[in-house]
C-alpha positions in Angstrom: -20.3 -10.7 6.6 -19.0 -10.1 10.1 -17.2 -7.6 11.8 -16.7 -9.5 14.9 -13.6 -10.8 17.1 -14.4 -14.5 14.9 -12.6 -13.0 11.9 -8.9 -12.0 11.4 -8.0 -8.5 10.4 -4.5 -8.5 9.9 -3.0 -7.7 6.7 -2.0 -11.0 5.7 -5.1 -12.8 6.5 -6.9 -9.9 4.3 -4.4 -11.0 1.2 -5.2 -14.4 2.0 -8.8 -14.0 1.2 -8.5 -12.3 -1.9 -5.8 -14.7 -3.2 -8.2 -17.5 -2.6 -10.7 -16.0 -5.0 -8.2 -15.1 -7.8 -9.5 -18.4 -9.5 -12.8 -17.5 -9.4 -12.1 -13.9 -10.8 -10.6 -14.9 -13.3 -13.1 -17.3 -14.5 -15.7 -15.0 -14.6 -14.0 -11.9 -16.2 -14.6 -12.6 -19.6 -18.5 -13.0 -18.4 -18.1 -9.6 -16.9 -16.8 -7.4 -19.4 -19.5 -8.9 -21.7 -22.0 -8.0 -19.3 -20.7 -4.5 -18.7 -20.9 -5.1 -15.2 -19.6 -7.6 -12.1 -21.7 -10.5 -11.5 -23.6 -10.2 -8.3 -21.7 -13.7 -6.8 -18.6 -11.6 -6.8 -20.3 -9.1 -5.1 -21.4 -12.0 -2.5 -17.7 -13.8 -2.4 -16.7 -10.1 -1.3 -19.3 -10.4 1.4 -19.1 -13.9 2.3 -15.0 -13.5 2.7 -15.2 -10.5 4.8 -13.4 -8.2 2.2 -16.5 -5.7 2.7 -16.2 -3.5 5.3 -12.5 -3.6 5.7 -12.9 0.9 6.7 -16.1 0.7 8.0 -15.5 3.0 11.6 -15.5 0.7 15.0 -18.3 3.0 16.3 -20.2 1.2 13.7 -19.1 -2.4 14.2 -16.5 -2.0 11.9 -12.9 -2.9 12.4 -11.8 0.9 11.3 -8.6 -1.0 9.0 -6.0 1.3 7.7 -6.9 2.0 4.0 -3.8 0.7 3.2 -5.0 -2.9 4.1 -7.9 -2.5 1.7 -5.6 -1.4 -1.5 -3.3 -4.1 -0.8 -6.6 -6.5 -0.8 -7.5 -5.0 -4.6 -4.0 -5.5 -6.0 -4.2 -9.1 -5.5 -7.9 -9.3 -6.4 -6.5 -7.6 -9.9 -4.6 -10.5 -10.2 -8.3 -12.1 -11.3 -10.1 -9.5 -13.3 -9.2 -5.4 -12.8 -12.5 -4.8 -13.2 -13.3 -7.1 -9.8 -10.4 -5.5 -8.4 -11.4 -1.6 -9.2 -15.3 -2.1 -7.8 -14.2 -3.5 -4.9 -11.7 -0.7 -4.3 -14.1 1.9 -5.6 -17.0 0.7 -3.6 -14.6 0.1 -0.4 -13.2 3.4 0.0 -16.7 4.5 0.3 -17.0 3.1 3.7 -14.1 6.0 4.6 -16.1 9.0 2.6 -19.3 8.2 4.7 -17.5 8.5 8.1 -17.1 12.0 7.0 -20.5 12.8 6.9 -22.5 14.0 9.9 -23.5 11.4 12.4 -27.2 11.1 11.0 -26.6 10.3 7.6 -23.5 7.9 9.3 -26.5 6.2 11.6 -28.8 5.9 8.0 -26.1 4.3 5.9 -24.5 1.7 8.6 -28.2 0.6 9.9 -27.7 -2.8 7.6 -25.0 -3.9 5.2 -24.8 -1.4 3.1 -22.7 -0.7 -0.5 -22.4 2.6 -2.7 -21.7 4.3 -5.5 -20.2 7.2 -6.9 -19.3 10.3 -9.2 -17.3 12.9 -7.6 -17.1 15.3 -10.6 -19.8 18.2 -10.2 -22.3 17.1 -13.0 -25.4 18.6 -11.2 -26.7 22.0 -9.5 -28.4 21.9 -6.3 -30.6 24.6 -4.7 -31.4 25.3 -0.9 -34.6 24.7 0.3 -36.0 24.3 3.6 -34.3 21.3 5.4 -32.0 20.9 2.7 -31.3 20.9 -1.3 -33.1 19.9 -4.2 -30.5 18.4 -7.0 -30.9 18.0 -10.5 -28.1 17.0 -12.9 -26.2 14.0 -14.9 -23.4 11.9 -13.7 -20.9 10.0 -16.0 -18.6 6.7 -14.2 -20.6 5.5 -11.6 -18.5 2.6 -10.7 -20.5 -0.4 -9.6 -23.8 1.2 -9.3 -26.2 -1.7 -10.2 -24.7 -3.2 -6.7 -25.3 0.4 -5.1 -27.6 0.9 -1.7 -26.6 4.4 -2.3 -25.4 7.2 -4.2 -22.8 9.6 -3.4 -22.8 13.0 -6.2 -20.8 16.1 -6.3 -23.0 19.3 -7.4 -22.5 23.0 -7.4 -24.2 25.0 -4.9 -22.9 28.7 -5.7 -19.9 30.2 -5.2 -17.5 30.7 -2.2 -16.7 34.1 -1.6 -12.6 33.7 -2.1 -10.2 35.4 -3.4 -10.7 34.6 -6.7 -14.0 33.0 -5.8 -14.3 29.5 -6.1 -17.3 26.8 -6.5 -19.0 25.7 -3.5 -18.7 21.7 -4.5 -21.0 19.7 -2.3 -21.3 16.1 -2.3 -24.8 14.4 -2.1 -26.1 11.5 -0.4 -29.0 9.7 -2.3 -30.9 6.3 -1.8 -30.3 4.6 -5.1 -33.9 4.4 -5.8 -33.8 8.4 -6.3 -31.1 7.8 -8.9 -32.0 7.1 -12.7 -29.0 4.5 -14.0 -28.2 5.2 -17.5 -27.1 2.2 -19.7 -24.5 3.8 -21.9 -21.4 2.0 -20.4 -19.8 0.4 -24.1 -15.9 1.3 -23.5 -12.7 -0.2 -24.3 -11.4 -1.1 -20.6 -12.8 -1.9 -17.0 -15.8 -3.2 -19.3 -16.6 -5.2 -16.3 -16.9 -2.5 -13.9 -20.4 -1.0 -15.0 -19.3 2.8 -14.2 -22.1 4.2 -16.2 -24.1 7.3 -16.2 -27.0 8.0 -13.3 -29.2 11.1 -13.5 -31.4 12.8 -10.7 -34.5 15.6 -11.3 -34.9 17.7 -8.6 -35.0 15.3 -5.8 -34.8 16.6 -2.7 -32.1 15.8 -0.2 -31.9 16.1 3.6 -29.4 18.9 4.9 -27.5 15.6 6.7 -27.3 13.7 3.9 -24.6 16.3 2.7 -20.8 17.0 2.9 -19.0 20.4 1.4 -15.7 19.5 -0.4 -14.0 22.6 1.7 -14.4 21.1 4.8 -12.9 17.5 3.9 -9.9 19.4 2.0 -8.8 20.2 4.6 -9.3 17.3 7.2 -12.3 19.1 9.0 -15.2 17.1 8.1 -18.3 16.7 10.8 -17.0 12.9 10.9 -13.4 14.6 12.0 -15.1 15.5 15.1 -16.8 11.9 15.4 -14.0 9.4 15.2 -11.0 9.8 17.1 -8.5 8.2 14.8 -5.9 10.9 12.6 -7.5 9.0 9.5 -10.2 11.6 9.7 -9.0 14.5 10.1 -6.4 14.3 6.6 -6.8 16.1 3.8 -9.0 13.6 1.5 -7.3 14.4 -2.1 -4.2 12.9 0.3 -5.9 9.2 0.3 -8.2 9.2 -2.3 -6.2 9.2 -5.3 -4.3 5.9 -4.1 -7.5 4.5 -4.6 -7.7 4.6 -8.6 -4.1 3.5 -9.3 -4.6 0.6 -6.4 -5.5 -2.0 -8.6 -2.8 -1.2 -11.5 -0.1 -3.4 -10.5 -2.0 -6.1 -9.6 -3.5 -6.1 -13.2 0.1 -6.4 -14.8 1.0 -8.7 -12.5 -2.2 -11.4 -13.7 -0.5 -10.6 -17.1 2.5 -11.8 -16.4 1.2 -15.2 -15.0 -0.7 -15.9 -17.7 1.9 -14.9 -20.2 4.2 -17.2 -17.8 2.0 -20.0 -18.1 1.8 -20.0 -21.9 5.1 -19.3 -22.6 6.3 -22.3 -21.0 4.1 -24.8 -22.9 3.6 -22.5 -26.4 5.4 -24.0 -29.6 5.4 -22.1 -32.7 4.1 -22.8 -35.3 5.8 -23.5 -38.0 9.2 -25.2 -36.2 7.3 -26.6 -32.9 10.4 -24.6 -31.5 9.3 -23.9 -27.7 9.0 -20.3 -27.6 10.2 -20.2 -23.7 13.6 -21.1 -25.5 13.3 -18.1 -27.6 16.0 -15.2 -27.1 12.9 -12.1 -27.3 10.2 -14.0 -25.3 13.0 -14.4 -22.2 13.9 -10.4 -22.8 9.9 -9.5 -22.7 9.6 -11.3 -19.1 12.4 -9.9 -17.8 11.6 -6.4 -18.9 7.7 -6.4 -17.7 8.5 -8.2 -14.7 10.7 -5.4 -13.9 7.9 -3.1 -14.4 5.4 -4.8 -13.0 7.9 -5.1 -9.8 8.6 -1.3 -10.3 4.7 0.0 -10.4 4.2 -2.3 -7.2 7.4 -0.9 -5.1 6.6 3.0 -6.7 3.0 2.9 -5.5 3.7 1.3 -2.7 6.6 3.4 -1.2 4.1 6.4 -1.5 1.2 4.6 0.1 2.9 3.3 3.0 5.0 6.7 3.8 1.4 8.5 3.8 -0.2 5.9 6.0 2.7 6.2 8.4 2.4 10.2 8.4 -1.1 10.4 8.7 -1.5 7.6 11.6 1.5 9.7 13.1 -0.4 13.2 13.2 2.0 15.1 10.8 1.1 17.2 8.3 1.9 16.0 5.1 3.4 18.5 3.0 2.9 19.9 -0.7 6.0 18.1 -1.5 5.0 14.9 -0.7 1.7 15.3 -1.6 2.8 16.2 -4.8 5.5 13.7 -5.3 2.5 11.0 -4.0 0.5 11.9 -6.7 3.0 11.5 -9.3 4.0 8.0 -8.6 0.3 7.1 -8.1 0.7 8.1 -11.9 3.6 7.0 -13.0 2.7 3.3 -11.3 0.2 3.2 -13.6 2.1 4.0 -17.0 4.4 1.3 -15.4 1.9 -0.9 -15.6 0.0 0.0 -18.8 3.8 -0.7 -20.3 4.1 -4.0 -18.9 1.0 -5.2 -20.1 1.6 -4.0 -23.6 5.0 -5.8 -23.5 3.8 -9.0 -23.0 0.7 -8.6 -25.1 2.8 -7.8 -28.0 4.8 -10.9 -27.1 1.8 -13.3 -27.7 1.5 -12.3 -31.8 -1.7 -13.0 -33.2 -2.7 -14.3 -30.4 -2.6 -11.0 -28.3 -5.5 -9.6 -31.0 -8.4 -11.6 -29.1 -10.5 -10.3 -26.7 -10.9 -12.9 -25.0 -7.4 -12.7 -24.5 -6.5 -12.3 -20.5 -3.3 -10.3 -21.2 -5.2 -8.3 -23.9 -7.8 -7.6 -21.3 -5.7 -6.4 -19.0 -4.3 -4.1 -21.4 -7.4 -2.8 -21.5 -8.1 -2.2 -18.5 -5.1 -0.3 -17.7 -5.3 2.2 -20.5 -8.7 2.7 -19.2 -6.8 3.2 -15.4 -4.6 5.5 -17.4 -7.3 7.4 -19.0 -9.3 8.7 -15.3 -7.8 12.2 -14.2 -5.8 10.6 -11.5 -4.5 7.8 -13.6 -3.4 10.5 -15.9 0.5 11.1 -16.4 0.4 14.2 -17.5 -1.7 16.3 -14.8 0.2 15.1 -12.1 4.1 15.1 -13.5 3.7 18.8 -14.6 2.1 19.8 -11.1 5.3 17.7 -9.7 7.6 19.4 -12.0 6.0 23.1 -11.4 6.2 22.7 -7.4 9.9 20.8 -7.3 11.3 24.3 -9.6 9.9 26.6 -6.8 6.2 27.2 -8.8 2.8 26.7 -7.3 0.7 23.9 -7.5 -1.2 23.4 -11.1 -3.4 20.2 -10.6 -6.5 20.2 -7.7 -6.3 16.7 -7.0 -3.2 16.5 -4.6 
């Protein structure tokens, strides 16, 4: 991996990367959801064609891309295997989260290629004690941890003295040898991710090596005050989200190839007719490609409007925020549709596991099934805010 003047940056030399490993992906997802977790060459190809990184700050080397660049890098790589696609989003977007953090831990985590893991949701309780905290608690969906340098956790440290009063949510900075993985991660979709449980017992962590939730919320992290660029200083439930849905199109999209590909060549069975010539396989490609070009241009529309106000300096506004959040979601259902579409267009054939289309199935109800991928959170907070009401959902 480099991060020098050697390798190009744009956009579509980013794509062109990922597009070359699509093969690759897609040989190995089969061996990935059996594993429960990505094979550590895809981890490599990531390094070796200078996907990692894509965020990491320029005051660390890095070349500080827009993370608009990196989701449009795990669409394609979906294309492959989602699973491929959602660690390498998950695991990218990290390299954004650290430059929030003060410029020790920043200096720790950059001093050599580095990769990490997280869980967000507050599944531990941390004390003060001198220097610091000591944390103790259990973590579920800890995307691509058994690739992990280190460990980012959310934990509880109190309460805020608000009006009503409101938990002081911290996130946590841990080496991955502090962290306990636990092997429980047997699921229907994104089998290939390994997002399983980790646990920590009252390990102790270093006052640097930790970022409130209150202060990123609102674009006023100790990394605002670090890096010059706007990136830093918006609010992070404004970027984040985009990073679950990311990969959802892409998945439908590696769907419809392979359904393409087999369509065109498949005979049936019994009369050897070729089923491209048949009246309901034609009507399932042209309604899931219309999905699948729908989730894409929904997603995207949102993403790209975003980037453009944050790189401007604006302030992004509940209504947009709101509306952002709801075709993060509704991409996803988009998606989830398509798949099931063209899955139920393969017969018998579709009931295999093995089954590409099938897997990506999969995979999207599990994208479906995470709080952001969620419909219903995010269309009723829409809804509620659009009739004149307040806000209903946190993540926006």
């Amino acid at each position: 991996m480099t991060t020098d003047n050697k390798v190009s940056w744009t956009r579509e030399d980013c794509i062109a990367r990922a597009t070359k490993l699509i093969p690759v992906l897609r040989e190995r997802a089969r061996a990935g959801n059996e594993a429960m977790c990505q094979p550590k060459n895809t981890i490599q190809d990531y390094w070796d064609s200078n996907l990692w990184y894509m965020l990491k700050p320029r005051k660390f080397g890095g070349p500080e891309l827009p993370p608009d660049f990196m989701y449009d890098v795990a669409a394609e790589l979906a294309r492959g295997d989602g699973s491929a696609a959602w660690v390498f989003a998950l695991m990218s977007i990290h390299d954004l989260f650290m430059a929030y953090y003060p410029l020790e831990a920043q200096q720790e985590y950059w001093a050599k290629p580095t990769l990490s893991s997280s869980s967000f949701t507050p599944g531990g309780k941390a004390t003060q004690a001198s220097g610091g905290f000591r944390v103790t608690g259990k973590w579920m969906f800890s995307s691509g941890i058994d690739h992990a340098d280190w460990v980012l956790l959310g934990a509880v440290c109190g309460m805020i003295s608000t009006d009503p009063p409101i938990p002081d949510m911290r996130f946590f900075m841990f080496p991955r040898s502090d962290v306990k993985v636990i092997e429980d991660w047997q699921v229907l979709g994104l089998r290939g991710t390994g997002s399983k449980s980790c646990s920590v017992d009252d390990v102790f962590v270093p006052a640097h090596r930790v970022l409130a939730l209150t202060g990123i919320s609102e674009g006023n992290s100790p990394g605002s005050r670090i890096h010059p660029s706007p990136l830093y200083r918006a609010p992070v439930w404004s970027i984040f989200p985009f990073t679950i849905s990311a990969s959802a199109s892409g998945i439908a999209r590696g769907a419809f190839d392979v359904f393409l590909d087999e369509m065109r060549s498949r005979e049936t069975h019994f009369d050897h007719a070729p089923m491209a010539k048949k009246a309901p396989t034609a009507m399932r490609v042209s309604e899931a490609g219309a999905l699948v070009d729908a989730s894409s241009l929904l997603y995207n529309r949102s993403l790209r409007e975003t980037m453009d106000k944050i790189y401007a300096g604006e302030t992004l506004t509940i209504q947009h925020r709101v509306r952002s959040r709801r075709d993060q979601a509704y991409s996803v259902h988009m998606a989830k549709n398509a798949a099931e579409i063209l899955m139920n267009g393969q017969g018998g054939k579709g009931l295999h596991e093995s089954n590409p289309v099938q897997r990506a199935f999969r995979d999207l109800e599990a994208i479906k099934a995470h709080i952001v991928g969620n419909w219903d959170m995010p269309a009723l907070n829409y809804g509620t805010v659009m009739l004149g009401g307040p806000p209903t959902d946190f993540f926006f």
